[in-house]
C-alpha positions as CSV (number, residue, x, y, z in Angstrom):
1,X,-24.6,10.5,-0.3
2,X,-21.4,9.5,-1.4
3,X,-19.2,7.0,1.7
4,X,-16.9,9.0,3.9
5,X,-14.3,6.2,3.9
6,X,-12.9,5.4,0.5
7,X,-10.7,1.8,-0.4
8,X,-7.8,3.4,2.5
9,X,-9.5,5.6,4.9
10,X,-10.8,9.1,4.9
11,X,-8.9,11.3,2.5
12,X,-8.9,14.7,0.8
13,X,-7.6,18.3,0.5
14,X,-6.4,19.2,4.1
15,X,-8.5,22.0,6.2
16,X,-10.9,22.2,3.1
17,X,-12.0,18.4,2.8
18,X,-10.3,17.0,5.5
19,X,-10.9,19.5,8.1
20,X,-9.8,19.6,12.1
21,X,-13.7,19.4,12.9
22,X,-14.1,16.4,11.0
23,X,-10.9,14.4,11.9
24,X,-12.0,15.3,15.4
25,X,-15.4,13.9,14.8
26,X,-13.8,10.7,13.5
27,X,-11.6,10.1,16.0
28,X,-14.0,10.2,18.5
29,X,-16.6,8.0,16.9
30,X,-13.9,5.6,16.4
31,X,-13.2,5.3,20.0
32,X,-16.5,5.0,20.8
33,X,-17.7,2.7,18.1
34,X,-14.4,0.2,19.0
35,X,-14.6,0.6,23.1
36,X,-18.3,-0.5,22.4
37,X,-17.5,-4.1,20.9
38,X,-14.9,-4.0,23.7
39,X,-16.3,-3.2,27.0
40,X,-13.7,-5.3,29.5
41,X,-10.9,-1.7,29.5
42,X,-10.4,1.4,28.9
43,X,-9.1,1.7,24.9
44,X,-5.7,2.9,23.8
45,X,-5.1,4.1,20.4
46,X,-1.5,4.6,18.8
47,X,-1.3,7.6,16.2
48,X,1.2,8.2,13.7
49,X,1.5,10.3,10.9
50,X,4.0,11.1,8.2
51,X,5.6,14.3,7.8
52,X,2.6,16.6,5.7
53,X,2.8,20.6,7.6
54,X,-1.1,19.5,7.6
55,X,-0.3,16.8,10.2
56,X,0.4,18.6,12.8
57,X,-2.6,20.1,12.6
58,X,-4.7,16.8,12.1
59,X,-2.7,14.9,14.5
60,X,-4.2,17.7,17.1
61,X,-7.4,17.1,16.0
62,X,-7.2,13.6,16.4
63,X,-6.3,13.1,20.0
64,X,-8.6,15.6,21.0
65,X,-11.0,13.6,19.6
66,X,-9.8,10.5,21.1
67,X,-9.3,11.1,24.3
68,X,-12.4,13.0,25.0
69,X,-13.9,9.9,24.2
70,X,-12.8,8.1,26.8
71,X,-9.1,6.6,25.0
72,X,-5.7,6.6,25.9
73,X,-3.2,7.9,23.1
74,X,0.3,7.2,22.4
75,X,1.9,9.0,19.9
76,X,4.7,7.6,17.8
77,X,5.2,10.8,15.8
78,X,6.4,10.7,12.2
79,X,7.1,6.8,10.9
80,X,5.8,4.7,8.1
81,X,1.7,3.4,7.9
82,X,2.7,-0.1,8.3
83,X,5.4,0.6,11.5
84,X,1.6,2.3,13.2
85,X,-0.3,-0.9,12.3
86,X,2.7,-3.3,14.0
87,X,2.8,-1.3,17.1
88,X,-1.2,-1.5,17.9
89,X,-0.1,-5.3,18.0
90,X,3.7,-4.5,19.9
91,X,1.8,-2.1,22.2
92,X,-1.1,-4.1,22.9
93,X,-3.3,-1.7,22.0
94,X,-7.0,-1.9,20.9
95,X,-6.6,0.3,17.8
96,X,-4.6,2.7,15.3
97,X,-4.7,6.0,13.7
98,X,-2.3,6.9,10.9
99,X,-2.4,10.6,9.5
100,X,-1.3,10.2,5.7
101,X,-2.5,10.7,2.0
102,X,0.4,8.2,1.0
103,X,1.6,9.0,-2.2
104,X,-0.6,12.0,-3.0
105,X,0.4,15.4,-3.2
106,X,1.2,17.2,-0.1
107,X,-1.9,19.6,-0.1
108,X,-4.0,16.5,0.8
109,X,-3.9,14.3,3.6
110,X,-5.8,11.2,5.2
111,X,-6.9,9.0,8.1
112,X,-6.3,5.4,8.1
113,X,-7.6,3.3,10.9
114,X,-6.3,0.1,12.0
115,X,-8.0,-2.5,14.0
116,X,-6.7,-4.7,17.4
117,X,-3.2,-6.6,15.6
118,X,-2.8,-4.0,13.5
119,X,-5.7,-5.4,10.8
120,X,-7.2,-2.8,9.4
121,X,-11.2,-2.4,9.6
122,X,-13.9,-4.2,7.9
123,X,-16.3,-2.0,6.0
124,X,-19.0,-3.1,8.8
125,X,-17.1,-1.0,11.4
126,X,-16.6,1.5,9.2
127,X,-20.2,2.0,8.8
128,X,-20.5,1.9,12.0
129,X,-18.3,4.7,12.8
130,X,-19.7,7.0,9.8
131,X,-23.4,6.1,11.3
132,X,-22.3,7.7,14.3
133,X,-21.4,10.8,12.7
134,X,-24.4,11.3,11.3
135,X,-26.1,10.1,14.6
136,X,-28.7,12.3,16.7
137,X,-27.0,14.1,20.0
138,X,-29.2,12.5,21.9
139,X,-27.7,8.4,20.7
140,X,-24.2,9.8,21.4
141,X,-22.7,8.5,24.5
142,X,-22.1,11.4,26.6
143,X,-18.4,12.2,26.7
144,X,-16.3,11.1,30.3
145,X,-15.0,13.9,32.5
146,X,-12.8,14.3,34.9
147,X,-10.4,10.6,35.4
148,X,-12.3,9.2,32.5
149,X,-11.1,11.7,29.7
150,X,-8.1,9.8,28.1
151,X,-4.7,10.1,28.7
152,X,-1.7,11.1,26.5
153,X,1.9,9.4,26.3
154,X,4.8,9.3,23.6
155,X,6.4,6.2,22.8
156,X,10.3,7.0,22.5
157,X,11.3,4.0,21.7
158,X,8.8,3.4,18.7
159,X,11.3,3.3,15.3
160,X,13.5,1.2,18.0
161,X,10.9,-1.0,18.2
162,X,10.2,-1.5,14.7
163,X,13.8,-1.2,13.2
164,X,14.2,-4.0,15.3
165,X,11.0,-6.2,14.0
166,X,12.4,-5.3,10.1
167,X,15.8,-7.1,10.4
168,X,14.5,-9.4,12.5
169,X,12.9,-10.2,9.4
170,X,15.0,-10.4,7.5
171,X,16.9,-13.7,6.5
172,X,20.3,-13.0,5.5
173,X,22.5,-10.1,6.5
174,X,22.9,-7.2,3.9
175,X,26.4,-6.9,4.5
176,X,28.4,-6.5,1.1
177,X,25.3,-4.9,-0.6
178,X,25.3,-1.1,-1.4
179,X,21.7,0.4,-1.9
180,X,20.7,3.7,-2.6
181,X,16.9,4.8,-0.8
182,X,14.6,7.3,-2.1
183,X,12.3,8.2,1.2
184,X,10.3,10.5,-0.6
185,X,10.5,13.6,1.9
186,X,8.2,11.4,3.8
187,X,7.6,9.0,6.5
188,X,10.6,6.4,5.8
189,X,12.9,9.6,5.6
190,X,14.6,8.0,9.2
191,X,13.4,4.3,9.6
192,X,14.6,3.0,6.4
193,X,18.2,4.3,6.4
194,X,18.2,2.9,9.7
195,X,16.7,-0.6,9.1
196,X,18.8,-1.0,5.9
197,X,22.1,-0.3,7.4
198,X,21.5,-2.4,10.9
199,X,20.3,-5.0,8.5
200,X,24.0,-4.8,6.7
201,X,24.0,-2.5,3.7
202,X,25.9,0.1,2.9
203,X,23.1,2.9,2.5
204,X,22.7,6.1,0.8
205,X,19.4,7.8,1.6
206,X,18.5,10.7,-1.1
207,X,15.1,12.8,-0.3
208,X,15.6,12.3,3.5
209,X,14.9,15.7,4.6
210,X,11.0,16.4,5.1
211,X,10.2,20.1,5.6
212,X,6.4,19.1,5.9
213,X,6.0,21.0,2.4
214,X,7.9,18.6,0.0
215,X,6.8,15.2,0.2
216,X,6.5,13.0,-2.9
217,X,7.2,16.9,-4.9
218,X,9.1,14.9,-7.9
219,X,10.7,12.1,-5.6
220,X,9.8,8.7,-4.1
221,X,7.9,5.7,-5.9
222,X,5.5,7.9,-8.4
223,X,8.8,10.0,-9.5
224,X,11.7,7.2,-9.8
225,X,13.9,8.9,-12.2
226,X,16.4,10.7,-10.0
227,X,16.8,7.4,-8.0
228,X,17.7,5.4,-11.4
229,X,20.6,8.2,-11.5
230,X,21.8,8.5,-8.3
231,X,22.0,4.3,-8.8
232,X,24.6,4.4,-11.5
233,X,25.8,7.6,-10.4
234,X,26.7,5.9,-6.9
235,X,27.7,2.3,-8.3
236,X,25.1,0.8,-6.0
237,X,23.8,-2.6,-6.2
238,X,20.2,-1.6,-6.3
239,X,18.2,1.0,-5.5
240,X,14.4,1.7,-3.4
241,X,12.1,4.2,-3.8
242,X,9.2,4.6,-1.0
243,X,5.8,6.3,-1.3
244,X,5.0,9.1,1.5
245,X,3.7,7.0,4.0
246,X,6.3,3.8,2.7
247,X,3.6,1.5,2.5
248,X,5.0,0.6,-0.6
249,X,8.1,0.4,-2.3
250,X,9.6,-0.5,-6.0
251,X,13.5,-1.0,-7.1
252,X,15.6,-0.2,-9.4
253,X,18.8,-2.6,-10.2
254,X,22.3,-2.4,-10.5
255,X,21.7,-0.9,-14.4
256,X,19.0,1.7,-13.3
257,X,16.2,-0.2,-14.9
258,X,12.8,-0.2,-12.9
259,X,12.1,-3.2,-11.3
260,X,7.9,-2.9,-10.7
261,X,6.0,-4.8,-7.8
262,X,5.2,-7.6,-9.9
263,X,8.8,-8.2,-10.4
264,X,9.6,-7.9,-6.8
265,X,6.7,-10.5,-6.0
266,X,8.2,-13.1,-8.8
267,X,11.7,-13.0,-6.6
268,X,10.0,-13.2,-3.1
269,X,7.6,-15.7,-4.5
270,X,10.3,-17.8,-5.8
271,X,12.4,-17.1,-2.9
272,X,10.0,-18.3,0.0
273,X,8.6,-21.7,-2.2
274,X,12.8,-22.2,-1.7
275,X,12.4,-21.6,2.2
276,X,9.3,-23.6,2.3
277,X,7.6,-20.4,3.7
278,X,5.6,-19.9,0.8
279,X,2.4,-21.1,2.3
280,X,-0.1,-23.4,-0.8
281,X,2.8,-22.8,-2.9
282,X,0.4,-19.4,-3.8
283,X,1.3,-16.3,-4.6
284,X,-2.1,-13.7,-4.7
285,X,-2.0,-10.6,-6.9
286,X,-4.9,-8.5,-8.8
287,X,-6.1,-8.9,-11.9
288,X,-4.1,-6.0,-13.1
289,X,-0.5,-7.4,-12.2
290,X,0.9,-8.2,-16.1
291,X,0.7,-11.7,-17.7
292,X,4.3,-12.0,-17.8
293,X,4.0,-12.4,-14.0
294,X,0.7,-15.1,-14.8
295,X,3.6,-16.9,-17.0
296,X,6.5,-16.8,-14.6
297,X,4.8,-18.7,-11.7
298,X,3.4,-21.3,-14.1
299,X,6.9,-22.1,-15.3
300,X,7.6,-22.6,-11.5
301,X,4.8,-24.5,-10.5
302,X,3.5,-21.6,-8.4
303,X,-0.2,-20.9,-7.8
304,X,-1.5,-17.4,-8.7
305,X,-4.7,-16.5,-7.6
306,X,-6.2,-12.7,-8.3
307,X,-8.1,-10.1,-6.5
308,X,-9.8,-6.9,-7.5
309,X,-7.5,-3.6,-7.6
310,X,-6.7,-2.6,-4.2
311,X,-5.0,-3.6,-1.5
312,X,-7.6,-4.2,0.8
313,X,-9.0,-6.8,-1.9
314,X,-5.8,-8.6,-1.8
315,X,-5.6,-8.9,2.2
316,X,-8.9,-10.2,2.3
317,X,-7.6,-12.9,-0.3
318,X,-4.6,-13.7,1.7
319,X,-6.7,-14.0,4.8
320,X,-9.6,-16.1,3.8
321,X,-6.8,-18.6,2.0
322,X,-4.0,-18.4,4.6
323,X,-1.6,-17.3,1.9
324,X,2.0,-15.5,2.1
325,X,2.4,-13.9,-0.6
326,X,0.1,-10.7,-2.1
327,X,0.5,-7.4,-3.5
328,X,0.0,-5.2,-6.4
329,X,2.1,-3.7,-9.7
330,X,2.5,-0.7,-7.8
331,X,4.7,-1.5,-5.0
332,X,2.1,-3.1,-2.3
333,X,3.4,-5.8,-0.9
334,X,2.2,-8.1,1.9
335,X,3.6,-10.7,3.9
336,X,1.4,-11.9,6.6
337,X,3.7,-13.8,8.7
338,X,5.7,-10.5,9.3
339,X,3.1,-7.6,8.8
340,X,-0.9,-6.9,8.6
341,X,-0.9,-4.2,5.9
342,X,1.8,-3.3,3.0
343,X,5.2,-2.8,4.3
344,X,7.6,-1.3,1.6
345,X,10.6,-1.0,4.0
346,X,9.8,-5.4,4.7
347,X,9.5,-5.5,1.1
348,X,12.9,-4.2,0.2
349,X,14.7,-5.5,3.0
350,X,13.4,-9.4,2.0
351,X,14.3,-8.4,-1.7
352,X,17.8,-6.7,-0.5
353,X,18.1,-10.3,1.8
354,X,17.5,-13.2,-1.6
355,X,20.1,-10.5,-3.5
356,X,22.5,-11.0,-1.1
357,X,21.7,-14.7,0.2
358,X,22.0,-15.5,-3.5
359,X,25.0,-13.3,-5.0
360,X,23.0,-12.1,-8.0
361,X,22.2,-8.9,-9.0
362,X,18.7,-7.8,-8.6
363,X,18.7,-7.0,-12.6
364,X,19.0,-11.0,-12.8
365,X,16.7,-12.2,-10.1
366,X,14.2,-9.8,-11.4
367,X,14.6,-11.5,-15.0
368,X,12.7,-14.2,-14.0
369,X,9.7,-12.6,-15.3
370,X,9.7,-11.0,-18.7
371,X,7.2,-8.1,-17.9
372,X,4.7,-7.9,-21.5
373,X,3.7,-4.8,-23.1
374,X,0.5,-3.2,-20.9
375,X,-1.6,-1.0,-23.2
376,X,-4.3,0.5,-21.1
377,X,-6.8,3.0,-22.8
378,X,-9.5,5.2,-20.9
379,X,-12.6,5.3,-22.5
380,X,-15.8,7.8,-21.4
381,X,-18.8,6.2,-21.5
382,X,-22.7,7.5,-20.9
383,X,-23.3,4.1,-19.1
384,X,-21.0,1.7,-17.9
385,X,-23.7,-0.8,-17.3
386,X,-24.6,-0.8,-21.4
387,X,-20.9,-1.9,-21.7
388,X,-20.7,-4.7,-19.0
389,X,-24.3,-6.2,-21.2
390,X,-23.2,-5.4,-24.3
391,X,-22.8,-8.2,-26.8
392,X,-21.1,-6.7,-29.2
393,X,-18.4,-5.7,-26.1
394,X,-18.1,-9.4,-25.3
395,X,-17.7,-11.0,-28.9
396,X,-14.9,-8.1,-29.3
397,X,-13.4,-9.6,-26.7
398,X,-13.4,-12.9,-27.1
399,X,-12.1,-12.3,-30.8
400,X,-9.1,-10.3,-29.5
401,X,-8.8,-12.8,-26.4
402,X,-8.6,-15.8,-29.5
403,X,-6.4,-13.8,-31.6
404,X,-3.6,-13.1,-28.6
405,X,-4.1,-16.7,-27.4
406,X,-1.6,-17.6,-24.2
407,X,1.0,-14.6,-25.0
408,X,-1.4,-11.8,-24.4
409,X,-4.6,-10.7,-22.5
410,X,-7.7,-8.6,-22.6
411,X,-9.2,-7.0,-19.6
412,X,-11.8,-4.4,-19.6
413,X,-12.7,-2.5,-16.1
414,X,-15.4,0.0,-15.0
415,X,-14.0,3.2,-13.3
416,X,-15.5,3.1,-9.5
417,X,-15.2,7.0,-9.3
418,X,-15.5,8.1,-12.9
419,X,-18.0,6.7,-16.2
420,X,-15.0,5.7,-17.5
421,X,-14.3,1.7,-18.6
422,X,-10.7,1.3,-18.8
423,X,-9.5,-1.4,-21.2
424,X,-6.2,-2.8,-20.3
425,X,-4.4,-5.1,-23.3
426,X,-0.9,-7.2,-23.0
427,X,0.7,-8.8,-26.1
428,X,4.4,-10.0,-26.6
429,X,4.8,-6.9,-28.6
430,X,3.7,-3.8,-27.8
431,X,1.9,-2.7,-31.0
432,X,0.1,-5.5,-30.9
433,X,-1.3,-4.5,-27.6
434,X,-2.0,-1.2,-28.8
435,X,-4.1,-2.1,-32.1
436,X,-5.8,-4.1,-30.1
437,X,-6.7,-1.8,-26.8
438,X,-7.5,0.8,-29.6
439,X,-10.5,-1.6,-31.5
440,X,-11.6,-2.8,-28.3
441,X,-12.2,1.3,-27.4
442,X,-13.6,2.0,-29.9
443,X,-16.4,-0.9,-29.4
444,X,-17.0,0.5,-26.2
445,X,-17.6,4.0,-27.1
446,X,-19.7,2.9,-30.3
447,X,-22.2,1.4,-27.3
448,X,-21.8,3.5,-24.3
């Protein structure tokens, strides 16, 4: 039987997948699994959610589920994943909920749990909770009554609260800078506007009016054409666009050229060795982030150590080497010294901050890394084992690894959810890459 929680939480198609009875069950096991490694008080849980019609609805669900076993609640309403994970630590509470599918489509939704600080949970507890799911009535702690149900409170002055962590943040005023934000129709719709103009800019916020049916619909991070437009259209300095749940963010300079996570991490990285914040002069990414990235810190004497796909991967790598600096191509960024999880509203401000600090334009700061050519070609395979023992696979690879020497690379990566091995190829030029992606596939296929 296939894991309930997936690499962030419990997701899937709302009220068909992802149904009330099941975020109910959840939520309940959660408390009880969480007040059990933590018998000295009664737990509190803070839930958020982004702005999804099916939110409402799960968000229901969930404190029901909480507080009939035994939790306290307080509801922070609609605001970004990562301003729910830095309020279980500003609240003191023992745990999190956050109601979101992120960046998918708005049919689906999700449940993210976050841990005391605001860490999110190791796949032990997760267990844990799923086990208890599945768990006979009669190993179920009987639910409280009466005083012992949980209690329900909003916290008004949650965005306050974490406006006020962001430019707190952030190291140099904005002021002089004119950015334009793409929220997505999603959680960031309010708090970014906000954090970016009391941090100095001069903001204009495009897809900033949720309806709870339009989220991410052709906007926001996975759809950053408009926002190139509106960035030249405007005359702005730069521009952000947010996923959903704005647990990630990517840019767009002064020109309306994209400006990808790994670009964002080259400035920051460079940025905090400057400060002296930059902690093992380390920066960690995964073993997807392009070569020209691998080139960039080399040239700078900085560190870069890589993780598998995932964001999870790369927080474990942070923690267990007391790094920094982390994130991902797509727009995950971490920063342990301000946050626990991606923050794309940190992210931008801290890029928004060295712009400013430094007088450049972002189009310049991010030239520090000349982003490669990344071919990356799907192949369907019978057996993905066959391929990871395959000879043949391997000599193919060292031969095209050989032939691209230090200007290119080879990287070849089973699906986890499909029999597909997807091989990913960088070269200076981008034919190069693709010749060489496509005789690499077609190895894989001739032994899979």
């Amino acid at each position: 039987m296939a894991r309930l929680f997936g690499t962030d939480g419990v997701r899937g198609l709302a009220n068909s997948e992802l149904t009330p009875e099941l975020a109910l069950s959840v939520a309940a096991a959660a408390a009880r699994v969480l007040a059990a490694h933590d018998r000295s008080h009664r737990p509190v849980a803070v839930v958020g959610r982004d702005p999804r019609a099916s939110g409402e609805m799960l968000e229901a669900a969930v404190v029901a589920g909480l507080t009939s076993a035994g939790a306290d609640v307080v509801r922070v309403g609609v605001l970004p994943t990562p301003a729910v994970a830095f309020l279980v630590g500003d609240l003191d509470a023992d745990f999190g909920v956050v109601i979101s599918a992120s960046h998918n489509p708005m049919p689906d939704n999700g449940l993210k749990l976050f841990g005391e600080g605001g860490h999110k949970l190791p796949d032990s507890i997760e267990d844990e909770i799923e086990a208890l799911l599945g768990a006979d009535v009669t190993q179920v702690p009987p639910r409280p009554t009466g005083s012992e149900i949980g209690r329900v409170r909003d916290a008004a002055d949650a965005l306050d609260r974490y406006v006020a962590h962001l430019v707190a943040a952030t190291p140099h005023s904005l002021a002089g800078l004119k950015v334009v934000v793409d929220c997505a129709n999603g959680a960031a719709s309010v708090a970014a506007p906000e954090a970016y103009r009391k941090a100095g800019a001069e903001v204009v916020a495009i897809h900033a009016e949720p309806d709870g049916l339009n989220i991410n619909d052709g906007c926001g991070s996975t759809h950053p054409e408009q926002l190139q437009a509106a960035v030249v259209e405007h005359g702005a300095d730069l521009g952000i666009a947010h996923d959903g749940d704005a647990d990630r963010c990517l840019a767009v300079d002064g020109e309306g050229n994209l400006v990808d996570g790994d670009q964002i991490m080259a400035v920051l990285a460079l940025d905090m060795a400057e400060r002296g914040e930059l902690t093992h002069t380390t920066l960690v990414a995964t073993v997807m982030s392009n070569l020209g990235l691998h080139l960039a810190m080399k040239e700078h004497d900085i560190a870069l150590r890589t993780a598998a796909v995932g964001d999870r991967y790369v927080l474990e790598e942070l923690r267990a080497g007391g790094f920094a600096l982390g994130g991902e191509q797509s727009g995950h960024v971490v920063l342990p010294a301000h946050a626990t999880t991606g923050d794309g509203l940190l992210t931008a401000l801290r890029l928004m901050s060295r712009a400013a600090a430094t007088g450049k334009p972002v189009a310049e700061l991010a030239a520090v890394m000349e982003r490669l050519p990344q071919v990356l070609v799907n192949v369907r395979v019978a057996d993905k084992a066959a391929v990871a023992a395959s000879e043949a696979v391997r000599e193919a690879v060292d031969a095209v690894t050989s032939e691209l020497g230090e200007e290119g690379r080879v990287l070849l990566r089973p699906s986890g959810t499909e029999q597909l091995v997807r091989v990913m190829v960088e070269a200076k030029a981008e034919a190069t890459a693709q010749a060489a992606a496509d005789r690499l596939a077609g190895v894989v296929a001739a032994v899979a």
